[in-house]
RODRENPA-606571 format. One line per 4 residues: for each residue x, z, y of C-alpha. Coordinates in steps of 0.001 Angstrom, whole numbers, plus 524288, in hexadecimal, padded with zeros to 5 digits. Layout:
! RODRENPA-606571
X/Z/Y; ...
This chain:
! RODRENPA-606571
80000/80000/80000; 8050A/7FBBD/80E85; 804B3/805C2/8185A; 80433/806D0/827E9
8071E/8103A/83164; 80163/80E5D/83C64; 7FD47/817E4/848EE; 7F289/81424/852EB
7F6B7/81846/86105; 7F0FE/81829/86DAC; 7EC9A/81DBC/87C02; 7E320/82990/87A84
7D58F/8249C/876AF; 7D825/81889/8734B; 7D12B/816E8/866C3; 7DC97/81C2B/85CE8
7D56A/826B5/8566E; 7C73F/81DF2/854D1; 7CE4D/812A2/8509B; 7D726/81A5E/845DD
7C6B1/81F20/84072; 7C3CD/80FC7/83FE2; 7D052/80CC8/8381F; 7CDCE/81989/82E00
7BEA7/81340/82D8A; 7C10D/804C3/829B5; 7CC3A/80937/8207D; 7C242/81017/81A06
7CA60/81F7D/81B89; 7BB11/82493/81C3B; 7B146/823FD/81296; 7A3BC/81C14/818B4
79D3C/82A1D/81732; 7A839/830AC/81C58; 7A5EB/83910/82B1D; 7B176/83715/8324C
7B33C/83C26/8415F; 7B58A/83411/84D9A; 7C5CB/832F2/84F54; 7C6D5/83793/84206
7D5F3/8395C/84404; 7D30A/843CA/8502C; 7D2C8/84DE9/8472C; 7D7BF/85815/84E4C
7CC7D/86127/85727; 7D28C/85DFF/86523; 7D29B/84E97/86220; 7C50C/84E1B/85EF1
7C12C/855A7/86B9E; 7C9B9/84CEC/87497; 7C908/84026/86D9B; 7D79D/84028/86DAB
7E279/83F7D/8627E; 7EB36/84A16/862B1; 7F2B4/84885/85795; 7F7B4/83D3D/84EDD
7F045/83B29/8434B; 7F266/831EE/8360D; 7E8A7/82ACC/82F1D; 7EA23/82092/82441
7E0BE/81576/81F18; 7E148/80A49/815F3; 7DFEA/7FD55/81878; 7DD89/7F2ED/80BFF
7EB26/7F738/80649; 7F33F/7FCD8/812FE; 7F44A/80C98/81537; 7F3CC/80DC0/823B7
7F723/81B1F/82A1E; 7F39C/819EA/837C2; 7F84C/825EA/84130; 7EC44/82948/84D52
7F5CD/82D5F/85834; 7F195/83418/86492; 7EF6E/82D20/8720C; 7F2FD/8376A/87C11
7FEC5/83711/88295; 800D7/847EE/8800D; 7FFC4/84481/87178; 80CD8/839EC/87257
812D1/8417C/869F1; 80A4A/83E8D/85DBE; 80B09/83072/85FE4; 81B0C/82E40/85FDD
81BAC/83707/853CD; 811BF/82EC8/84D04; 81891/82149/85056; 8231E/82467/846B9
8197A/82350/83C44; 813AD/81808/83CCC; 817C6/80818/83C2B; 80D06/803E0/8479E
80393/80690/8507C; 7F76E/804E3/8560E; 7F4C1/802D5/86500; 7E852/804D5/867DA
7E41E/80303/876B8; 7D884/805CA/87D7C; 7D231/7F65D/88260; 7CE87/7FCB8/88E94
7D8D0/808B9/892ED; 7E30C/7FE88/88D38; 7F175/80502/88D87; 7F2CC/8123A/89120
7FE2B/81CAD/892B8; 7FBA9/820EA/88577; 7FE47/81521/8814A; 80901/81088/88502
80FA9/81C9B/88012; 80C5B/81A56/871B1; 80E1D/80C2F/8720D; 81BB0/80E4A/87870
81E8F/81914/86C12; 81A1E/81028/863BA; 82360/8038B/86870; 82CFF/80A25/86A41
82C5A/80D79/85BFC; 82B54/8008A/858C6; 81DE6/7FDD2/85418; 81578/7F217/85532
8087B/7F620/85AE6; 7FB7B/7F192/8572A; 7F17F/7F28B/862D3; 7E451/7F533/862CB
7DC0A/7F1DF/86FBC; 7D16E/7FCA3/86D2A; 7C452/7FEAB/871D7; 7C24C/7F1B2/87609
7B334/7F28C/8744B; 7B36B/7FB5F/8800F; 7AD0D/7F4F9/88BB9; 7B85E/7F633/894A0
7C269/7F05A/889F0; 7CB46/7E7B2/88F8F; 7D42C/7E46A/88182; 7DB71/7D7CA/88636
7E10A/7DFFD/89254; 7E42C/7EA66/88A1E; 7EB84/7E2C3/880D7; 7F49A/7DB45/88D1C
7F5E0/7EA74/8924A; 7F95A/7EEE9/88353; 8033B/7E371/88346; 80967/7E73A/89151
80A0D/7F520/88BDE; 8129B/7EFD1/87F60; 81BBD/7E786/88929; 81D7B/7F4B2/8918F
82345/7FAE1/886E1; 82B49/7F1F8/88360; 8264B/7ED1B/87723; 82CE0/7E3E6/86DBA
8280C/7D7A7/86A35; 822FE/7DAC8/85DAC; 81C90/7E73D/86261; 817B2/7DE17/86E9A
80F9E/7D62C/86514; 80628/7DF49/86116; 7F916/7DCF3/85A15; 7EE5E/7DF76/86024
7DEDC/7E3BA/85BCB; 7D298/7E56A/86349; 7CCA2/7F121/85EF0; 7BFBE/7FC51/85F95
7C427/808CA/8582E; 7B644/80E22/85A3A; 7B069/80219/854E5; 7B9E7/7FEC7/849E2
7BEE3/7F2D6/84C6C; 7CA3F/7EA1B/850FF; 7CE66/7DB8A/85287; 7D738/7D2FE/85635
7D015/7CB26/86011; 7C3B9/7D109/8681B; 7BB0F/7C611/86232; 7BE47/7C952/85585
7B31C/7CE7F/84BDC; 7B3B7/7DE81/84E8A; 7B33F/7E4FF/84194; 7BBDA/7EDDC/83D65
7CA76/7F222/83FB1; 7D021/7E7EA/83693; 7D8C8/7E1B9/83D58; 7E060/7EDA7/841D5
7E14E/7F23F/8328C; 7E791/7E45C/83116; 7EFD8/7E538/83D0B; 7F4EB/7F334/83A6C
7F937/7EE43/82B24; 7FEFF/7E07C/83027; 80581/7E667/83ADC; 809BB/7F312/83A04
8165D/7F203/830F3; 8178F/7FABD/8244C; 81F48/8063A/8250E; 82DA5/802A6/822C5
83298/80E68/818AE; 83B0B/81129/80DFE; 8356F/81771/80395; 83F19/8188E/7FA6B
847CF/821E7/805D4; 8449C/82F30/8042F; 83A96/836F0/80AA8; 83800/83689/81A73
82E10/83976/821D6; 82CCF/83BAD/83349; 8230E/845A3/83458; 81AF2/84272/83FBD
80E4F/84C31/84090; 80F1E/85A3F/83C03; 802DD/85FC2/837A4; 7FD96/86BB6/82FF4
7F38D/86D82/825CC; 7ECEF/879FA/82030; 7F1D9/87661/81153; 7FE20/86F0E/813FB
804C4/8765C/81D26; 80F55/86DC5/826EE; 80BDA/86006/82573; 812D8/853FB/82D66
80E10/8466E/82CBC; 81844/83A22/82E7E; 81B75/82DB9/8292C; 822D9/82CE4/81DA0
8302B/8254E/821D5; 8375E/82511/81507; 83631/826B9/80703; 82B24/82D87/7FE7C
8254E/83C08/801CB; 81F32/8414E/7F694; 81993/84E84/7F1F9; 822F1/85B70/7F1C2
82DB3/852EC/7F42E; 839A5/858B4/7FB63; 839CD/8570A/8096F; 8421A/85B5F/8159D
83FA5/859F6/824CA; 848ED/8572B/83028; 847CC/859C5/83CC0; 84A75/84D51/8466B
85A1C/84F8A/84980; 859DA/850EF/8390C; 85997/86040/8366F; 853EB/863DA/82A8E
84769/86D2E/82C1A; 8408E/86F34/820E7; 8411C/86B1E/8122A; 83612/86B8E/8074A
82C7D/863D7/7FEE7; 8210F/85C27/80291; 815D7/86464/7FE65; 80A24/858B4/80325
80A21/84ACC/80761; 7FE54/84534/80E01; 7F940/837A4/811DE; 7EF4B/8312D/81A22
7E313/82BB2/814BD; 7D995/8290C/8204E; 7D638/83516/8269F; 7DCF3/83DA6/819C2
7E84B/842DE/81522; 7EA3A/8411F/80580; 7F60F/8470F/7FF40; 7FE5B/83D83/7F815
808AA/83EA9/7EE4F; 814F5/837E4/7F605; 81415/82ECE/80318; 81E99/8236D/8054E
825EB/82009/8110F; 81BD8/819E2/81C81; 8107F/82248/81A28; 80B8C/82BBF/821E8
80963/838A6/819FD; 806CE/84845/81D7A; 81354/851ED/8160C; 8115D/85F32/814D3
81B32/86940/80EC5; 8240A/86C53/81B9C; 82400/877E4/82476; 82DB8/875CC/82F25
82CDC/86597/82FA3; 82650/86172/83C80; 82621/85401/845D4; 8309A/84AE9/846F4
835AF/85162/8399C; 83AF2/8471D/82F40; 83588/84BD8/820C1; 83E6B/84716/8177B
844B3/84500/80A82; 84F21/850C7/8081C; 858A1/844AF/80763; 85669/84216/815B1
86011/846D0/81EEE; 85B44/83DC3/82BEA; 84E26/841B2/832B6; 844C8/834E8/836F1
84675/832D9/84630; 83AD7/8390C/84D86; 83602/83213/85A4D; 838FD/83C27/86629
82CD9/83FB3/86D4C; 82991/83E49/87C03; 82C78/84B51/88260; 82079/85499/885D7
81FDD/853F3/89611; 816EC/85ED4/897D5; 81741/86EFA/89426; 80D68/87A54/89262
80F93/88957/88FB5; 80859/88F0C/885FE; 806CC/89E0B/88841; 8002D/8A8D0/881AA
7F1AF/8AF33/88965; 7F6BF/8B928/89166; 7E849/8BB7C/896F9; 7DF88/8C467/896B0
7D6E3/8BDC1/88E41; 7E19F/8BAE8/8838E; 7DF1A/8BAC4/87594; 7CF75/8BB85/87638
7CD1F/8AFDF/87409; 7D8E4/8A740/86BF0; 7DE3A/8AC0A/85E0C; 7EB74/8A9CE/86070
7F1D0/8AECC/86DAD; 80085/8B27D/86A6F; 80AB7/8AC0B/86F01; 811C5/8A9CC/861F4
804EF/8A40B/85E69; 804C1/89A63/869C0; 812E9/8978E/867B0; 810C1/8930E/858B0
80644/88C38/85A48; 80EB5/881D0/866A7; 81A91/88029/85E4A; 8120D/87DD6/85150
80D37/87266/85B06; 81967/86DEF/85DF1; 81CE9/86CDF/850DD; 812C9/8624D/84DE3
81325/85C8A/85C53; 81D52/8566B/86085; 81B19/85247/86D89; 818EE/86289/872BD
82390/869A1/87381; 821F9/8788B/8734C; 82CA8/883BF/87903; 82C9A/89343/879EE
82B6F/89541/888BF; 8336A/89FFB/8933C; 82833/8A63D/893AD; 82198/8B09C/8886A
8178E/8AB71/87F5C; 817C0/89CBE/884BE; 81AA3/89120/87F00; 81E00/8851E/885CF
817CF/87765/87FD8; 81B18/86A28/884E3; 813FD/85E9C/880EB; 80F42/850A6/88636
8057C/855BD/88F89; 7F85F/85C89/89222; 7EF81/85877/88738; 7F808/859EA/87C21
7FB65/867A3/88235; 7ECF4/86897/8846D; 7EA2C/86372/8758C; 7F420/86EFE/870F6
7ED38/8797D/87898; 7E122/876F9/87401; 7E381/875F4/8671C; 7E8EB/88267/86858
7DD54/888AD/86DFC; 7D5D5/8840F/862A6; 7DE3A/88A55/859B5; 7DC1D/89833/86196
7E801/89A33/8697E; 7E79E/8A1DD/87706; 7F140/89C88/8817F; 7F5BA/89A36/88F08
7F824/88C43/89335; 8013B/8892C/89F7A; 8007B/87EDE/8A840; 8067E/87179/8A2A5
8161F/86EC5/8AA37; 81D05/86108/8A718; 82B13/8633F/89FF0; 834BC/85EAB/8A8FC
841D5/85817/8A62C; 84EE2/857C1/8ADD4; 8567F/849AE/8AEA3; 8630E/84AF3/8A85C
86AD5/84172/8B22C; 8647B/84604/8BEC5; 85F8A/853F9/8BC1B; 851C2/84E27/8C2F3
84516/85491/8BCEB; 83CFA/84C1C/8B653; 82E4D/84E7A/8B254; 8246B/846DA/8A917
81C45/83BEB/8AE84; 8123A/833C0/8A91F; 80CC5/828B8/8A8BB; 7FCEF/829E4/8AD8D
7F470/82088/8AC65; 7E5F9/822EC/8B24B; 7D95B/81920/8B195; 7CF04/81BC6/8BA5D
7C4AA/817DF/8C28B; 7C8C1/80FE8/8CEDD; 7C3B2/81A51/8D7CF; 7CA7F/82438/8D174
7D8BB/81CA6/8D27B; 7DDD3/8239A/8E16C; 7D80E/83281/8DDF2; 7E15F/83040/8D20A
7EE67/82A05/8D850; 7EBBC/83510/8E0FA; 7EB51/83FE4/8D823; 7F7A7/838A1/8D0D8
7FF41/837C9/8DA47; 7FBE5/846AB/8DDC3; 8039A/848BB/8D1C3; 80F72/840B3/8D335
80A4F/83594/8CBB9; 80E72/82665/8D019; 805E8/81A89/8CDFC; 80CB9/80F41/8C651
80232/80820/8C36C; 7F1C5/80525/8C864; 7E7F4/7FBEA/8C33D; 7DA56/7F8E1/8C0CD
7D69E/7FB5F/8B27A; 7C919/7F438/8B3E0; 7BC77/7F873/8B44F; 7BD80/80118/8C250
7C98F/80906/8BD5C; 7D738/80866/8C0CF; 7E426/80CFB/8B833; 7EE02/813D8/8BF04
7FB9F/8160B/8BAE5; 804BE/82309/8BCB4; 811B4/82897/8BA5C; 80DDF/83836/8BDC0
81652/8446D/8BB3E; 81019/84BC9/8AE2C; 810E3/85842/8B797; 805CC/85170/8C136
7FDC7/84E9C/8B5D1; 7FB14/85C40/8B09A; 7ED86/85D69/8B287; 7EA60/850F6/8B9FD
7E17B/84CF3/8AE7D; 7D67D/8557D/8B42A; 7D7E4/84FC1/8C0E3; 7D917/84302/8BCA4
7CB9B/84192/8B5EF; 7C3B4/84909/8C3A4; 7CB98/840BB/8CB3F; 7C5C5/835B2/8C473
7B8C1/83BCD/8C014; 7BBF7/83AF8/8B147; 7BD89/82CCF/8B169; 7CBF8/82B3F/8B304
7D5E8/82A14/8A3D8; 7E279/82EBD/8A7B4; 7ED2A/82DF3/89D42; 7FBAF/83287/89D73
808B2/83164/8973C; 81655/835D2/89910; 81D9D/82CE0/89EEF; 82C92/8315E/8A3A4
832BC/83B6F/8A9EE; 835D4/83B41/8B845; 83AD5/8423F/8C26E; 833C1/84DD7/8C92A
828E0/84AAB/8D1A0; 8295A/856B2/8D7BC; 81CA0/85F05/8DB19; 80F7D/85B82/8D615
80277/86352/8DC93; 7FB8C/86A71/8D06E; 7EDD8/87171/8D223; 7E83C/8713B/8E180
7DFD1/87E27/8DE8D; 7E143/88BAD/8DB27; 7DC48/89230/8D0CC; 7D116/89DAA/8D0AD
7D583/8A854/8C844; 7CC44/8B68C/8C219; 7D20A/8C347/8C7F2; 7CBD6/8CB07/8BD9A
7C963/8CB75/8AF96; 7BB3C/8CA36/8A9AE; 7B057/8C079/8A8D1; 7AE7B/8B59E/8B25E
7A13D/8B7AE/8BB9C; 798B8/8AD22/8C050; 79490/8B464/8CC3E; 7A2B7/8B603/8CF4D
7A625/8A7FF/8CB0E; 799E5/8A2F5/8D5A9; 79F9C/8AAD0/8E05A; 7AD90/8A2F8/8DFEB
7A82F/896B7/8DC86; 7AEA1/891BA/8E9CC; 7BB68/895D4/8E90B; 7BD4D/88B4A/8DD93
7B6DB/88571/8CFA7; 7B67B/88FF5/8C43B; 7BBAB/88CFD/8B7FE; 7B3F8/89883/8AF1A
7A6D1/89AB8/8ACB3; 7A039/8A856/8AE5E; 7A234/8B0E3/8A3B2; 7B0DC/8ACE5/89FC2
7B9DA/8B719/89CFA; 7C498/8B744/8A87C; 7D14B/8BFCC/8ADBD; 7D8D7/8C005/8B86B
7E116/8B55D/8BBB7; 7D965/8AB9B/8B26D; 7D697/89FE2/8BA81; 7C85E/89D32/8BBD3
7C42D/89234/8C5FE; 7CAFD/889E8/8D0CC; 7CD76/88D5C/8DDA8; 7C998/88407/8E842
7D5BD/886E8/8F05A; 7E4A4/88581/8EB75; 7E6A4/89362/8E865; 7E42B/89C3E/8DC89
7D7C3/8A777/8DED1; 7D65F/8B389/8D8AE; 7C71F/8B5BA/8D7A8; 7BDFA/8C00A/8D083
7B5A3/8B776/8C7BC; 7AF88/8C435/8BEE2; 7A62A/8CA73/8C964; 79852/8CAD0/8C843
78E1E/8CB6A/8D2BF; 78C5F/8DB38/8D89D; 78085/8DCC9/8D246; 775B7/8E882/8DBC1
768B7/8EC71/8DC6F; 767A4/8E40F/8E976; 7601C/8D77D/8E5B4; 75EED/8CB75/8F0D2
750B2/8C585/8F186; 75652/8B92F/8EDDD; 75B8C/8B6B4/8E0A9; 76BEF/8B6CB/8DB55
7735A/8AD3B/8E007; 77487/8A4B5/8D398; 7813F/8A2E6/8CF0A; 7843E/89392/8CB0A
7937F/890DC/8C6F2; 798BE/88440/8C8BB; 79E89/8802F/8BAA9; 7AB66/88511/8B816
7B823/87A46/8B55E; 7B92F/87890/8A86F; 7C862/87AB7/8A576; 7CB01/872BE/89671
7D8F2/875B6/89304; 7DF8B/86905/897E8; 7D930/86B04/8A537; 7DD30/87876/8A682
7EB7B/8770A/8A13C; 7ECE2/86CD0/8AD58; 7E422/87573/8B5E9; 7EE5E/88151/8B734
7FAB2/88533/8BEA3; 806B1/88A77/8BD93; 80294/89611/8BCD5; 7F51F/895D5/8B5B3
7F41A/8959F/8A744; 7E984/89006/89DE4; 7E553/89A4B/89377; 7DED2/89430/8888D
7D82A/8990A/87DA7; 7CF54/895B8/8723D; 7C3EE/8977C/879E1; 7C893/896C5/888DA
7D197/88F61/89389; 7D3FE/8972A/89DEC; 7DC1E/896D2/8A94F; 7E36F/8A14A/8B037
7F0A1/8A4CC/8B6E8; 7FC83/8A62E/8B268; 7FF47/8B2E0/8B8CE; 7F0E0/8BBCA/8B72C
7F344/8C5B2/8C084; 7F002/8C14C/8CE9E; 7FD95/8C971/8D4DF; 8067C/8C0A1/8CAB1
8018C/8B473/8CE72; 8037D/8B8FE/8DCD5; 81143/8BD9F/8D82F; 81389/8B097/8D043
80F1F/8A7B2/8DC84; 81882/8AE51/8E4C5; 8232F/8AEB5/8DC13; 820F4/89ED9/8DACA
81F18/89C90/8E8FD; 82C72/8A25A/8EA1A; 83407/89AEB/8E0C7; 82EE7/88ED0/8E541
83221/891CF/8F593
């Protein structure tokens, strides 16, 4: 039997996920009485709620007498890290492209990993039912894209299908009969190449995705390079510079079949298979034959640009609500992450019971945090800070930028060059996109974008898609203006009062409702001015035996801002914290005493005269 590896990559929501369900359907990987969910591969809780992929998943299908294992890779630019990993396991790709967003930041970065790893992309112009599809533009853009990157010939002739994921079908030509996805089964057999192995070499294997499973223990998932892997065989793993690290047996080997893993016997060099039987073996690790003394190169990743301190609930409100609150606990849990994701990198901080984790940006940060949550931990969040590096030759600080790209409504275009430019962010590029709306191009510091996504979608009234990448480092672009108002903060501890909350409506928006537990120096509402306000949100109305002839004043609150975790991780300060628990998200100061702060802000003020 012939086999394929093959992974399908793309811009978020472009179709990848949908279209990988199509290709397990007409392969027949379900039964016809069989229930399977939406995005089948989105297994995990967090991808089903945001429609994203988080994490890399394998899948394998059978078409007349070719096993293909086709890899569903994440589209967001935080989750990078997942895609170059995966590239080392397959022989092609897919491209698929949206036929009316066209190219996108997103990508360009995985079809740039991708050529540069020498694969011959197959691209799919999806969605082209939609009524804005415009697939013949798309296709010159897609080609432009290739040239940009300095494609080779051979790469620059790519094939190229016509396709609806949600509908199940693709062809060559748009006037072709529409009936099922065919023609990209033939495609991905006639041109993706078999894998080029030696079977008779011992044992080898890259593993790419570390995972763990109730009965198996450890498991990591790669490619087999070299050779046979077979049950309780001998094995050892290397590190990447070649350092031995662990050695045993294999105690379980596991292949795809559709949406299931079936335990085989022995797997041969160019399959895709699950090992379980090691304890220490992680990413980027070479599993080998005890013969072996040279690891398998491992791709470097992209550095992370962007870093969070995780501390442990130091308020008053600590422990009542999350299982685990220590800061051993906390500290575990990161570096088990780390382990099994390579793109964060995780470090013990100056400071007691913190942990420092860098990563990609916001959302995968966010992603980690609440997954977290879920799992009952109690924690302090601080505000997101860029990593900075130092140019060797000139000693000149340089800081991440990247690459934005916005498309939005024509009258939306100057409030957001505006609000760019705020930020440090130059225009290299404006054009109509068709259809009233405009696409505008950036290169903007990462430190100007924390927490610009909010702002960005009032600014254009939900309508605007803004997507970002890193793009370089450059040098400092000195200061960039962060929050214009202060903060309101509780100067006692107890429950929150409507009467009270009425009374200060005008000094700013609340961001509680009545009858939330509170303490002094949590932050509870915005004030309208640019400084912080200490204000007594617990007191009730003076109740006599007085009555007016007229009835109470009624008491009507204007909803509270909702803070989700994103929003409030780009919402603070310096020196504000987010506290987040199973059940809450709450803001507050670093400092909760009123005469520290005041000590703090001098202290500050002083240091920077």
């Amino acid at each position: 039997m012939s086999l394929r590896n093959v992974a399908i990559i793309a811009h978020v929501d472009h179709g990848k996920t949908t279209l990988v369900d199509q290709l397990l359907k007409q392969a027949g990987s379900f039964h016809e009485n069989e229930k399977v969910a939406e995005r089948a591969m989105d297994s995990n809780d967090l991808e089903k709620e945001r429609g994203i992929t988080i994490l890399a998943k394998c899948t394998s299908i059978l078409w007349k007498d070719t096993r293909i294992n086709i890899v569903d890779t994440p589209g967001h630019a935080d989750f990078g890290g997942e895609v170059e990993r995966i590239l080392s396991m397959v022989d092609g790709v897919v491209l698929l492209v949206d036929s009316a967003e066209s190219v996108l930041p997103q990508t360009k970065f995985v079809l740039g990993k991708a050529l540069g790893r020498g694969l011959r992309p197959i691209v799919v112009v999806n969605k082209v039912d939609r009524p804005d599809a415009r697939p013949h533009t798309v296709h010159d853009e897609i080609f432009d894209l290739f040239a940009a990157l300095d494609a080779s010939p051979e790469q620059l002739d790519f094939p190229m299908l016509f396709a609806s994921g949600r509908n199940g079908w693709a062809v060559k030509d748009l006037e072709d009969e529409r009936k099922d996805l065919t023609p990209l089964f033939e495609l991905i057999i006639n041109h993706v190449p078999e894998p080029k192995v030696d079977v008779n070499a011992p044992f080898s294997m890259l593993a790419t995705i570390l995972g763990a499973d109730p009965w198996l223990g450890r498991t990591l998932t790669g490619r087999v390079e070299t050779g046979k892997v077979k049950m309780n065989a001998p094995f050892k793993a290397l590190t990447r510079d070649g350092a031995l690290i662990e050695q045993g047996r294999i105690t379980k080997i596991l292949t795809f079949r559709g949406l299931e893993r079936v335990p085989v016997e022995e797997a041969s060099a160019g399959d895709i298979v699950i090992i379980a039987g090691m304890t220490k073996a992680t990413v980027a690790d070479t599993l080998c034959d005890p013969s072996i003394e040279k690891p398998i190169p491992a791709q470097p990743i992209d550095p992370p640009t962007i870093a969070i301190t995780f501390s442990v609930n130091d308020s008053p409100l600590a422990g009542t609500e999350g299982t685990k609150v220590t800061g051993r606990a906390i500290r575990d849990r990161l570096f088990a992450e780390a382990e099994g994701n390579v793109a964060i990198k995780v470090r013990e901080s100056d400071g007691k019971d913190s942990v420092e984790v860098a990563g990609r940006g916001e959302l995968q940060l966010g992603v980690l945090i609440e997954q977290m949550r879920r799992e009952g931990y109690e924690m302090t969040i601080s505000r997101p800070r860029v990593l900075f590096k130092t140019d060797e030759l000139t000693g000149q600080k340089l800081e991440p930028v990247e690459e934005v790209q916005v498309d939005v409504d024509d009258e939306f275009s100057g409030t957001v060059i505006n609000k760019i430019s705020e930020r440090k962010g130059e225009m290299t590029d404006m054009r109509p996109s068709g259809a009233g709306k405009t696409r505008i191009k950036f290169l903007a510091p990462s430190r100007g974008l924390i927490g610009y996504q909010s702002e960005f979608l009032s600014s254009t009234r939900g309508t605007g898609i803004m997507n970002r990448i890193f793009h370089s480092y450059a040098p400092h672009k000195g200061p960039i203006p962060t929050r214009h108002t202060g903060v309101l903060i509780s100067n006692g501890q107890g429950v929150s009062v409507a009467y009270a909350m009425w009374k200060l409506e005008d000094r700013g928006p609340m961001m509680i409702e009545p009858g939330i537990p509170v303490y002094e120096g949590m932050i509870v509402g915005e004030h309208t001015r640019d400084n912080d306000l200490d204000i007594n949100i617990l007191e009730g109305k003076k109740l006599t035996n007085v009555r007016a002839s007229g009835a109470d004043e009624a008491v009507r609150l204007t909803p509270p801002i909702r803070m989700t975790l994103e929003k409030a991780i780009a919402y603070i300060n310096d020196d504000e914290l987010v506290e987040i628990t199973p059940k809450s998200i709450r803001l507050r100061k670093k400092h909760l005493d009123p005469n520290v702060r005041k000590r703090m802000a001098k202290q500050a003020e002083a240091e920077s005269a």
